[in-house]
C-alpha positions as CSV (number, residue, x, y, z in Angstrom):
1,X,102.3,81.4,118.5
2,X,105.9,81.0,119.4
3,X,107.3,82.8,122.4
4,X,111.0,84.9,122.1
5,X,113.2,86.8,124.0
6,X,112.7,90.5,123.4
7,X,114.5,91.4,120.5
8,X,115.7,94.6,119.1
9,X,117.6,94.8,115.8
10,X,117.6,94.4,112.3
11,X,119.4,92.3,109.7
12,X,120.6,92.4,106.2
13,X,119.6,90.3,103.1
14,X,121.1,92.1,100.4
15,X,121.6,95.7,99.0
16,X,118.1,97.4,99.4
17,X,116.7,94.4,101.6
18,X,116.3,95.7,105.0
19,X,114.5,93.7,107.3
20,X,113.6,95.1,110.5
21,X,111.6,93.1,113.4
22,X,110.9,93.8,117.2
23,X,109.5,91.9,119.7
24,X,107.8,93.3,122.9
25,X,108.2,91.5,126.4
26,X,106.4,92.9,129.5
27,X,105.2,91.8,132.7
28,X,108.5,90.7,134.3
29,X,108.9,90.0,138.4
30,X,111.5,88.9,140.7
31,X,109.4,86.1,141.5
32,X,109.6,84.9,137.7
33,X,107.2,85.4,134.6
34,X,103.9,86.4,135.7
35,X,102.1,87.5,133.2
36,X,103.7,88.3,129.1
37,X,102.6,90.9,126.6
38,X,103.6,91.0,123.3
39,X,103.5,93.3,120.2
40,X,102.9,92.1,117.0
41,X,105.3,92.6,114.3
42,X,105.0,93.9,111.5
43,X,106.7,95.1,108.5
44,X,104.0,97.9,107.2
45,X,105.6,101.8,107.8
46,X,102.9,104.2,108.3
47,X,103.6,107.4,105.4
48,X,103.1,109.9,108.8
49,X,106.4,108.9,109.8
50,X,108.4,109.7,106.4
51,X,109.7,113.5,105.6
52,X,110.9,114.1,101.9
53,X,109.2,113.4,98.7
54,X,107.0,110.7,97.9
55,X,103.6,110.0,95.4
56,X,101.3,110.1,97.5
57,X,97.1,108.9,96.8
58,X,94.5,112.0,97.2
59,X,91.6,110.6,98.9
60,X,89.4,112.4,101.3
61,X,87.5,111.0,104.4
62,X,89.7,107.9,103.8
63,X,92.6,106.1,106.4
64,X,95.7,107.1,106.5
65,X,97.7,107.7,102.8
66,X,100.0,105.4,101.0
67,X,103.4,106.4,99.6
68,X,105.7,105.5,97.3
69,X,109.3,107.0,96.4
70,X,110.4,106.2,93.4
71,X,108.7,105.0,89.6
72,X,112.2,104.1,88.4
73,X,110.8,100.4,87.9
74,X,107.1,100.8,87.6
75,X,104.0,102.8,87.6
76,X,100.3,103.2,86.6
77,X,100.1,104.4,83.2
78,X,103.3,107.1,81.6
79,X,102.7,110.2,84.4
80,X,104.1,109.6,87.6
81,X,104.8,112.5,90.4
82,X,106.3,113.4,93.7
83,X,104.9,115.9,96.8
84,X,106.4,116.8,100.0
85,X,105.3,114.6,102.9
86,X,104.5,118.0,104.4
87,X,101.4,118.0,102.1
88,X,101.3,114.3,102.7
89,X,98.4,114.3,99.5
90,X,98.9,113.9,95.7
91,X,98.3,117.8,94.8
92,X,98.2,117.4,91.0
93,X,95.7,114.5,90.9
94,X,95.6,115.2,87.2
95,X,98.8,112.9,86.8
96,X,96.2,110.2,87.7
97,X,96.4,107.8,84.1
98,X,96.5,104.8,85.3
99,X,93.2,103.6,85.8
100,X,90.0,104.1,83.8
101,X,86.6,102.1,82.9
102,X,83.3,101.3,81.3
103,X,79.6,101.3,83.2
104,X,76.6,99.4,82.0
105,X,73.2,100.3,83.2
106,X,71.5,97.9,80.7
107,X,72.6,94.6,81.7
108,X,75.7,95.1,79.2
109,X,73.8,96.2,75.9
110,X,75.5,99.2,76.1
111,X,78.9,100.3,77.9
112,X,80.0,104.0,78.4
113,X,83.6,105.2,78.8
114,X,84.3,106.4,82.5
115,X,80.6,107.2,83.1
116,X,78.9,107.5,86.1
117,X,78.2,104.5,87.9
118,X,74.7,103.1,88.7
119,X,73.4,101.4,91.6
120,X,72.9,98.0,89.9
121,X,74.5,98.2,86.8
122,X,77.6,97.2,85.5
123,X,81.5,98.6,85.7
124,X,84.7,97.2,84.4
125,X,88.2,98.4,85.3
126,X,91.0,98.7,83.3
127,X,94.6,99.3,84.8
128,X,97.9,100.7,82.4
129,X,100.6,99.7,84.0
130,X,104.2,100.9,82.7
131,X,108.0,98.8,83.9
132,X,111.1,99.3,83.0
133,X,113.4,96.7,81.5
134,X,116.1,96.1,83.8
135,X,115.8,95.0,87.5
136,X,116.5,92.0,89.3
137,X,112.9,91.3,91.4
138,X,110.4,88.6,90.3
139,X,107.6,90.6,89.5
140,X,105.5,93.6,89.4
141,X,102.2,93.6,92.2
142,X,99.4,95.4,90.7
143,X,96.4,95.9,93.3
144,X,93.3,98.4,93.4
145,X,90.2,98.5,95.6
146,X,87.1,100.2,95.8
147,X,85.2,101.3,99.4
148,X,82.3,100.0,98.6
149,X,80.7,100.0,101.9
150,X,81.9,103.6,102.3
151,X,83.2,103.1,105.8
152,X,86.3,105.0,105.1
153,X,89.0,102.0,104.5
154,X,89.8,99.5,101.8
155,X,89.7,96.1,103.5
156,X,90.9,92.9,101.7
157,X,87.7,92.0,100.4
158,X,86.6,95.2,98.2
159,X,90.2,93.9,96.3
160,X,88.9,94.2,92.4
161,X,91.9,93.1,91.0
162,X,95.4,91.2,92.4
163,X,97.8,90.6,89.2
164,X,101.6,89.6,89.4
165,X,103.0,90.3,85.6
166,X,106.3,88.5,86.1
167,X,109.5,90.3,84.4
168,X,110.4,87.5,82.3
169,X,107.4,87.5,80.0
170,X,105.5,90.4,78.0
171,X,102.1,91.4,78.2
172,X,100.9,88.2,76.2
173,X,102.7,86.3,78.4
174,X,105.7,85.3,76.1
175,X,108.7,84.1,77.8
176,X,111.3,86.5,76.9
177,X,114.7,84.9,75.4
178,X,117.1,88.0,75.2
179,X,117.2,90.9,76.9
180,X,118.6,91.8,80.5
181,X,119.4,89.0,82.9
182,X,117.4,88.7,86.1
183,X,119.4,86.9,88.5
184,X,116.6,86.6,91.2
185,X,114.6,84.8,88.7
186,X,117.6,82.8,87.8
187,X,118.3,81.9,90.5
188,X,115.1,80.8,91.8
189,X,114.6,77.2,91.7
190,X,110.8,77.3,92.2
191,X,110.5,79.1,88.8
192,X,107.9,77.6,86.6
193,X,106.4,75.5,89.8
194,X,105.7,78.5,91.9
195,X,105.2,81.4,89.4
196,X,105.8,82.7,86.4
197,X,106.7,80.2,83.2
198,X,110.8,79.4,82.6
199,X,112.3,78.8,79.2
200,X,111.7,75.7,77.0
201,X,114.5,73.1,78.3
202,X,116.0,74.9,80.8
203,X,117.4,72.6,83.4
204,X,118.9,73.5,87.1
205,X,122.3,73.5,87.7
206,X,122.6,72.5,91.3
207,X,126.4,73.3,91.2
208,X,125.8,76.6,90.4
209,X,122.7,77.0,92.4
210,X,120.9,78.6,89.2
211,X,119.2,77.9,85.6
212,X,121.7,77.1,83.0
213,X,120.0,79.1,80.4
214,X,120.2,82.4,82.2
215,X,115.9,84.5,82.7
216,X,115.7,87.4,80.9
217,X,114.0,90.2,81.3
218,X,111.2,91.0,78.9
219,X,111.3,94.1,76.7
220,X,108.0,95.0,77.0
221,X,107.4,97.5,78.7
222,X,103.6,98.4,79.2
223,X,100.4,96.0,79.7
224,X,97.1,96.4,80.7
225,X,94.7,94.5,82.6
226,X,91.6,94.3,83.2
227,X,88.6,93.8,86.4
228,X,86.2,91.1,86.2
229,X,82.4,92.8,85.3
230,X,81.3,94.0,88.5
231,X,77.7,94.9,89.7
232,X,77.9,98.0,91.4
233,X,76.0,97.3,95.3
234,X,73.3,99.4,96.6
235,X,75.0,102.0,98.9
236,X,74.1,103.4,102.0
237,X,74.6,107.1,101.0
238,X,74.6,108.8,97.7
239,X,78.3,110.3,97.6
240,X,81.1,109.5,95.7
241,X,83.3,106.6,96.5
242,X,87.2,106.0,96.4
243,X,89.2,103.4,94.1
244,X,92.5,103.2,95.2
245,X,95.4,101.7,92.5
246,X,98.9,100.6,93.6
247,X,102.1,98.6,92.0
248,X,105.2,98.1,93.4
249,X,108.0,95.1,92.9
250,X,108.6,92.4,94.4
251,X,111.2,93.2,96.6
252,X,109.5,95.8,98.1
253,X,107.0,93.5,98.7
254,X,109.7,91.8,101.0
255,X,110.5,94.8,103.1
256,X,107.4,96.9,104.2
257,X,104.7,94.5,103.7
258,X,103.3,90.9,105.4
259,X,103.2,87.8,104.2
260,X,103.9,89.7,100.8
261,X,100.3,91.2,100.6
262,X,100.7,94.7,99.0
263,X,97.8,96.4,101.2
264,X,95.7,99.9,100.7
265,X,97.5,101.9,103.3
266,X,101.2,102.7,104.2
267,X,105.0,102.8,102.4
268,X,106.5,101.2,99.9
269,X,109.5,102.4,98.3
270,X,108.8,101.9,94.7
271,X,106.0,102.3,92.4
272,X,103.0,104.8,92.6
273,X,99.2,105.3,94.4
274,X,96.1,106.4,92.5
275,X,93.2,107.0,93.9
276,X,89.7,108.0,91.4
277,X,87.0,109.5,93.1
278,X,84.2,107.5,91.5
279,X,79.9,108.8,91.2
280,X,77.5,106.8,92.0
281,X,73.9,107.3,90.3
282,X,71.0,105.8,92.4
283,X,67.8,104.2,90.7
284,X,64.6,105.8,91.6
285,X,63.4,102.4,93.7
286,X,59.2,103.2,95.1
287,X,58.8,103.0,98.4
288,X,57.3,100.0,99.9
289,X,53.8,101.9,100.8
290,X,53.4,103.2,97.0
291,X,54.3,99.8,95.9
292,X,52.1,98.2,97.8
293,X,49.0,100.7,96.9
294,X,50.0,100.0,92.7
295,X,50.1,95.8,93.7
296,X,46.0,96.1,95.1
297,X,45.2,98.8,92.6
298,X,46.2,96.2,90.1
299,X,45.0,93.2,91.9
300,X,41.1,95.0,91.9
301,X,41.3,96.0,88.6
302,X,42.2,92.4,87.4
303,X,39.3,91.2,89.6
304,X,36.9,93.1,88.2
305,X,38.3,92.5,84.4
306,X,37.6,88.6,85.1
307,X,34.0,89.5,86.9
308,X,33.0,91.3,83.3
309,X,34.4,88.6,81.6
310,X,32.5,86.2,83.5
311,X,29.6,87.7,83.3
């Protein structure tokens, strides 16, 4: 890890692009530098430390909330609402329309629609995801987890789903022709390498610094996508577990997150939170004393059929 001089400030990269970084240097003597202690920086702002209006998820017994201020770009499925940060909780959960999904206790035979879940069987999540048509960032993050180990936080690897739907194409994934021009993605030589998929014989204009046939914005404005089929794991307690939903831009992405991982936990200044308290329905399992009585009952009475037999 590279060492800097302590550093206090922030820098501009554009309207709405607020970078803000601080480095911690400790252990100074007269003598020289005897011993160093650094902070890591990060980019994530905890929702505790914001005061207005924000969406806000609802889970219980969880970490601390996530926030978002604004759907004016995107959001999980049509309903989308603020609450005061002095609740600092979704209070009308029934807003929640972004998220539903299908369990399967028989192996996939049969599915049912938001049903409980079974220790076991099957679920498969679907996410409705509504943008709007204008806006100059790449793309829109959708992410959801569950807790699945109950231990009160969604960590990187209960992630069920991780989808970038990129402005310039529809749900399909049609590159869009007409419409509103994105100047980020034209702009952005690393189009159709990097992400997303430009238009049929476009070429760069290194002059210009941009595509010659400008990106547009698609005009479509919902989609929905779909979790791989999960097996729901055996859990240490019966209760209820949490999903937790979030989407948010691109460029927000760039502000209050690292690396540009959208995470469970802390502000982002567009998009929305949902969070779906989810049952969980245990499978009578017998205990390894009365299973092992049933396995000799059976053992002796299949001896005995082969004795008669024999005789």
């Amino acid at each position: 890890m590279a060492l800097h001089l302590p550093v206090i400030g922030m820098f501009y990269t554009g309207i709405n692009k607020m970078k803000c970084f601080k480095v911690a240097l400790a252990g100074l003597t007269l003598l020289g530098f005897s011993q160093f202690s650094y902070a890591t920086s990060t980019n994530v702002v905890d929702c505790s430390t914001k005061s207005g209006s924000y969406d806000y998820g609802n889970a219980s017994s969880q970490e601390s909330s996530a926030c978002h201020s604004t759907d004016r770009w995107q959001k999980l499925g049509s309903q989308w609402t603020s609450e005061s940060s002095n609740d600092a909780s979704e209070q009308n959960s029934g807003t929640n329309d972004g998220v539903s999904w299908v369990t399967s206790s028989d192996g996939g035979a049969t599915w049912i629609q938001n049903g409980e879940l079974t220790t076991g069987g099957l679920v498969r999540f679907q996410f409705d995801v509504t943008r709007s048509t204008d806006g100059n960032h790449k793309y829109d993050q959708l992410k959801s987890w569950v807790d699945w180990n109950q231990d009160g936080s969604w960590s990187e690897n209960e992630t069920i789903i991780a989808e970038k739907w990129w402005k310039n194409v529809d749900s399909e994934g049609n590159v869009a022709t007409s419409g509103n021009t994105n100047w980020d993605l034209t702009r952005w030589n690393d189009l159709g390498t990097l992400g997303s998929v430009n238009r049929d014989g476009n070429t760069w204009n290194a002059d210009d610094n941009r595509w010659n046939k400008k990106i547009k914005n698609s005009a479509d404005t919902s989609a929905t996508f779909f979790s791989a089929e999960l097996r729901v794991p055996v859990l240490n307690a019966l209760k209820d577990i949490w999903l937790r939903a979030r989407i948010v831009c691109e460029n927000s992405l760039e502000n209050h997150a690292d690396n540009m991982n959208l995470i469970a936990t802390g502000f982002q200044d567009q998009g929305e939170v949902e969070d779906y308290s989810l049952t969980i329905a245990t499978v009578d399992i017998p205990e390894p004393s009365t299973l092992l009585i049933f396995l000799l009952g059976l053992l002796i009475f299949i001896t005995q059929r082969n004795n008669k037999i024999a005789k």
